[in-house]
N, C-alpha and C positions, 0 to 999 in steps of 0.2 A: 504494500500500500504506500503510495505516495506523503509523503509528511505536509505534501501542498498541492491543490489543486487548480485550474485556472476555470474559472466560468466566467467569463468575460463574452464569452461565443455562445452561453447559454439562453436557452429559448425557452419562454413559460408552456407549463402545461399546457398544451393544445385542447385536453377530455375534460377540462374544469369549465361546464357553463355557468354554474350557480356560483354564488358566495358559500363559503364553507357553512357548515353549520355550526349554531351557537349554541353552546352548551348552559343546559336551566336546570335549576330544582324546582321540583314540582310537585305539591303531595294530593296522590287522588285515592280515593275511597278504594278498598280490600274489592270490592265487586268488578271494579272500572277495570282494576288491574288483570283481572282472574279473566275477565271478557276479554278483553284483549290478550292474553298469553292465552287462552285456548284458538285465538281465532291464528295465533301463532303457531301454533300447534298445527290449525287443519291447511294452514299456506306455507310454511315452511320459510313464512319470512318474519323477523327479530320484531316481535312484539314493541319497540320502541320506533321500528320504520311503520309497522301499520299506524300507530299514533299520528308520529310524524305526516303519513297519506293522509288521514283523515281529515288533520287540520290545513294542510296545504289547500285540500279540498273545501273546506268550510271558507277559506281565506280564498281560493277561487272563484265561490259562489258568493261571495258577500253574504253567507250568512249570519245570522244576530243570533241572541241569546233571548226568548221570548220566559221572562221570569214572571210569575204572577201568584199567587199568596192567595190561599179562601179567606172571604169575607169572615171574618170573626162571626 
C-alpha cells in the first residue's frame, strides 16, 4: 500500500442521485415496529428501508396527518 495517494484526477461518484441519508432517533410504539419487521420479513427488505419507502411516499403525495379527538 502506498503511504500516499494522489486524487487530484479523481471523479465523484457517478451512482449517487440522492443526498445521502440522515440519520434520526425516532421512538414508535412496540406494534408500528412489529408491522413493519414482519412486513420485512415477507419482502426481504431491512424493515428501516420499508419505513424509509413509506414516508418518501407520504412526502410524494403531500400527505397530512388528519388528527381528530371524540367530543368529550
Amino acid at each position: 500500500m502506498k503511504a500516499e495517494y494522489d486524487f487530484s484526477k479523481g471523479i465523484k461518484n457517478p451512482y449517487i442521485h440522492k443526498l445521502p441519508k440522515q440519520q434520526v432517533t425516532i421512538r414508535l410504539d412496540s406494534e408500528t415496529v412489529s408491522y413493519f419487521k414482519q412486513l420485512a420479513q415477507n419482502t426481504g427488505i431491512a424493515y428501516q428501508t420499508i419505513i424509509n419507502l413509506y414516508l418518501a411516499d407520504c412526502v410524494k403525495k403531500k400527505r397530512t396527518v388528519d388528527i381528530s379527538f371524540p367530543e368529550a
